[in-house]
Structure formats: C-alpha cells, structure tokens
N, C-alpha and C positions, 0 to 999 in steps of 0.2 A: 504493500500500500504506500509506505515512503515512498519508493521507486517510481510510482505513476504518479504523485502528489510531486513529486520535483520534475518531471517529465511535464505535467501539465502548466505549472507554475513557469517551467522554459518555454513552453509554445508559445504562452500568453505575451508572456516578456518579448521573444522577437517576433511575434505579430504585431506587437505596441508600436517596437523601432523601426520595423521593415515588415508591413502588415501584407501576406499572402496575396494575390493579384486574381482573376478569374480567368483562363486561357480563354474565354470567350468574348469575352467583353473589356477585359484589361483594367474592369474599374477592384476595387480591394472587396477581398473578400470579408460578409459579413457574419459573426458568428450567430446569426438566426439561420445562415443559408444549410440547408441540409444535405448538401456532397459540395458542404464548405473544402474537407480535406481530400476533396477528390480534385479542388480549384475549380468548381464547377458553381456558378451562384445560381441563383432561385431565377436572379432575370434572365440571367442568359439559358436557362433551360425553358422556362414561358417564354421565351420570343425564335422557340425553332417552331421551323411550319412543320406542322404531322403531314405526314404520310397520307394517302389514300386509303379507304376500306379495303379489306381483305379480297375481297370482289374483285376490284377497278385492279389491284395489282396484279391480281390471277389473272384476268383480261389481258392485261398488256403483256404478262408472260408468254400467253398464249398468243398472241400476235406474232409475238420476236420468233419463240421456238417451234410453233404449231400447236396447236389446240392438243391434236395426234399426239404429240410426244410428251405432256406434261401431264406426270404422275400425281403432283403436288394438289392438295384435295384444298387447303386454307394457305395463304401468305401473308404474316403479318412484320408491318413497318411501323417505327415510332415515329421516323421525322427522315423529313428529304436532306439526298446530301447533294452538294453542288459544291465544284473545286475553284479554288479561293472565297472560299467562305470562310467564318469560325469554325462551322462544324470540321472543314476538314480538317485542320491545325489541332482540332481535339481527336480526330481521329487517328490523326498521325503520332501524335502522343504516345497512345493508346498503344498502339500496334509497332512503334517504331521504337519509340523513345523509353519501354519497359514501363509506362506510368499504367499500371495495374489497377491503381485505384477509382480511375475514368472507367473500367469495365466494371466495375463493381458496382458504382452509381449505377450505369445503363443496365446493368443485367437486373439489377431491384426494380428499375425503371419498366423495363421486359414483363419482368414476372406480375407486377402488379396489373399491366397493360392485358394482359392474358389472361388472369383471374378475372378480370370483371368482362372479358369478352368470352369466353370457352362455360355452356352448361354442363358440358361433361368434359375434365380435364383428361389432355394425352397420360398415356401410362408410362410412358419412357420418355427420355431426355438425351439425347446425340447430338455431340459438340462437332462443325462440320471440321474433318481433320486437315492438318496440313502433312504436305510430304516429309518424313523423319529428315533429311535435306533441312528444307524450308525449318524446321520446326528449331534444330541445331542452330540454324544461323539467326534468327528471332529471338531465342531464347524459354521460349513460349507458344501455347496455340490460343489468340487472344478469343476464340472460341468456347474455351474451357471455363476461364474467366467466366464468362456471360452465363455458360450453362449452371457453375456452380449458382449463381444466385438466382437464378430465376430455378433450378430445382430446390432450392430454400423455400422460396415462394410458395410455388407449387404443390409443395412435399410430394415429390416424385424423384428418384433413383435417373442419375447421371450416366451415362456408359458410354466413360472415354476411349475404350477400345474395342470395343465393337463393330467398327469401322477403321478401315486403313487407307491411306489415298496410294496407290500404287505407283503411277508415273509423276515424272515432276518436269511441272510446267514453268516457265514463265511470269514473275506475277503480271495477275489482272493489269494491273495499273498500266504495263509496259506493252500491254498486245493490242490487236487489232480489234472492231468489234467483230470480223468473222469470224479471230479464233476465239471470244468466247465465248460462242453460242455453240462452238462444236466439240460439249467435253461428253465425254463416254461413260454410260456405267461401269464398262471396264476397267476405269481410273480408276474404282474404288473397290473394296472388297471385305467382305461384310464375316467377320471373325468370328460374331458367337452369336448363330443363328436363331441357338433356342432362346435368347435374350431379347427377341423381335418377332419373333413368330406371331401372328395373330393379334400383334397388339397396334394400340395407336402411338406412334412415334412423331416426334416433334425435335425436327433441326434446328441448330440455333449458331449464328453466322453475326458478324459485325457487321457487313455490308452487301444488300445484294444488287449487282448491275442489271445483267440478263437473266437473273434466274437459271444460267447452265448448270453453275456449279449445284448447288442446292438439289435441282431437278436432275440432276447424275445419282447423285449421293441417294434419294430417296427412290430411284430403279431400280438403284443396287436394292434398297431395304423390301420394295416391294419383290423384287423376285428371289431376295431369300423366304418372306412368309408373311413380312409386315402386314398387316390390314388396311392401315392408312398411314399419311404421312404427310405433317403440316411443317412450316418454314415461320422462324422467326426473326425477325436482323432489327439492330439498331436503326439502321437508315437505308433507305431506298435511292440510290441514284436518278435524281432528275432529268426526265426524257429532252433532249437537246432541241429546239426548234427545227432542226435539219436533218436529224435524227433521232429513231426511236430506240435507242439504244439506253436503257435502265440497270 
C-alpha cells in the first residue's frame, strides 16, 4: 500500500509540472477523463464520427468482395478512420509505438458497444492473428489487446491460438487495393477445431479496410465447423470519393 500511495502521490506531482497531453487533441489531460492514462480524453473520444450500422458495412463489404464470397453474418465498427487525422496518430501509437494502453481503452470501448447491441452474445472470442514474422517484429498482436477486454466485457473465453495466419504478406498499409481484397482462406489455419465447432465466433481486428482479411479468417472458421461468424474493429476505413475501397 506505501508503494502505490508514493506511486500515486509521483503521478500527481509530474502531472502538476508537466501535466499529461491527449494524443488526440493535444489539449492536457483531465483527471475526470476516463482513459485519462491511456492519453485519451472524454473530448477527443465524443468528437470521433461512429461508424455505420452493422448493415450499411456488410453492404459495402459485399460490394468490394461479392455478396458470393462473404461469410461474415454481422460487422461491427466504432468510428471511421481517415489518414491524417487524430485517429490515425492514435492508431499508430497503438500498433506501432507498443502504447498498449490505447487498446485497452478501445477494447472496453468494443465490448460495451457489443453488449448493448448483441440479444444473444457470441460464444467465443478470436483475436485476428498476425504472421509469427509480423508478430516478432511488432512485438505484439494489437488484436489480443482488444480481444482481452472486450472478452472481460462479455465474459466469454478468448482463443488466441486457435487460428494461425500461414503466409506472410505485406502490410495492408503498403499494398494495393487489388491485393487486399484477394487474401485466401488458405492464409489461415484453424488449430483447435473442436474449440469452434458449432458455435458462434466473433473476430476482433483494430482496423478493417476491405473486409479481406476478417472475411478469410472467418472461411477458414466456417469450414472447420463454426456456425456463425461476426467481425468487430475499432475503426472502419472511410470509402475515398474515387474509390470504394474501406
């Protein structure tokens, strides 16, 4: 109890001298805001635009990919991402810069978003994986991150290896959009069958463009036994005026 009583008594101290900043908004962070230690304030999460209904993004997936090809039964987004914005700089954080505790806000964010929309919650929880590659060089799968809280939420069992991604690509960021609408269920490979069998599964992704990756990952689940299989992400990428590219 000393030990956090002088840990708290320091925070306060160099917040007083050099008071914490919000990577959103750059104004100081306040101690009412509630993912104050994530750098995240109250304004700058009330002033991102949500997302479209589960609907309107399943639509537009199915535009990109084909109606035909899309497994994915619900898609749920919190807030659009658009590059040079705030959000991406927080996303980048996130994913780039090992700030873990941006995932942790969004994944509480996630989970409550999903409880007040789901009458019957998914039975499982699968964090969308990265390539062991990818994952080494990160440090992390900022996936995991998100799943762990939103399966708090939830109270629903996590299964981080249950899924493998097999081949390793390029990230998104750096491709074309042709290559990423054409990822393969074969990328992925679904480890512990009877862990999916017959149940309802729900992916959970920091960001999704085209709905490829996601809609890979949950062919694989459906052709090992899945039942259904819903998509969650922080942010939905914003379709380009010249392009339908999400």
């Amino acid at each position: 109890m000393i030990q956090k009583f002088f840990k708290n008594v320091t925070t306060s101290f160099i917040d007083a001298i050099a008071p914490r900043h919000c990577l959103g908004t750059g104004k100081p962070i306040q101690t009412s805001d509630r993912f104050g230690k994530s750098l995240l304030s109250d304004d700058f999460i009330q002033s991102l635009e949500y997302a479209h209904s589960s609907e309107k993004i399943l639509q537009h997936c199915n535009d990109i990919l084909g109606s035909d090809n899309v497994v994915l039964k619900e898609i749920h987004a919190l807030y659009f991402f658009e590059p040079d914005e705030p959000i991406q700089n927080i996303i980048h954080h996130f994913k780039y810069y090992h700030f873990k505790r941006i995932g942790t806000a969004f994944g509480i964010l996630i989970g409550e978003y999903l409880l007040s929309r789901y009458k019957r919650l998914p039975e499982v929880i699968i964090p969308v994986p990265l390539h062991p590659v990818r994952q080494r060089e990160r440090g992390f799968n900022q996936a995991d991150i998100l799943s762990k809280e939103v399966g708090k939420i939830l109270n629903r069992p996590v299964l981080k290896t249950t899924v493998e991604r097999r081949i390793y690509r390029d990230q998104q960021v750096h491709q074309k959009f042709t290559d990423r609408i054409n990822y393969d269920e074969k990328m992925f490979l679904v480890r512990k069958i009877e862990n999916i069998q017959g149940k309802h599964v729900l992916l959970i992704d920091d960001v999704l463009t085209t709905g490829s990756t996601v809609n890979a990952v949950a062919k694989s689940l459906r052709t090992a036994g899945a039942r259904r299989v819903d998509t969650a992400v922080i942010c939905l990428t914003k379709a380009k005026k010249n392009n339908n590219a999400m």
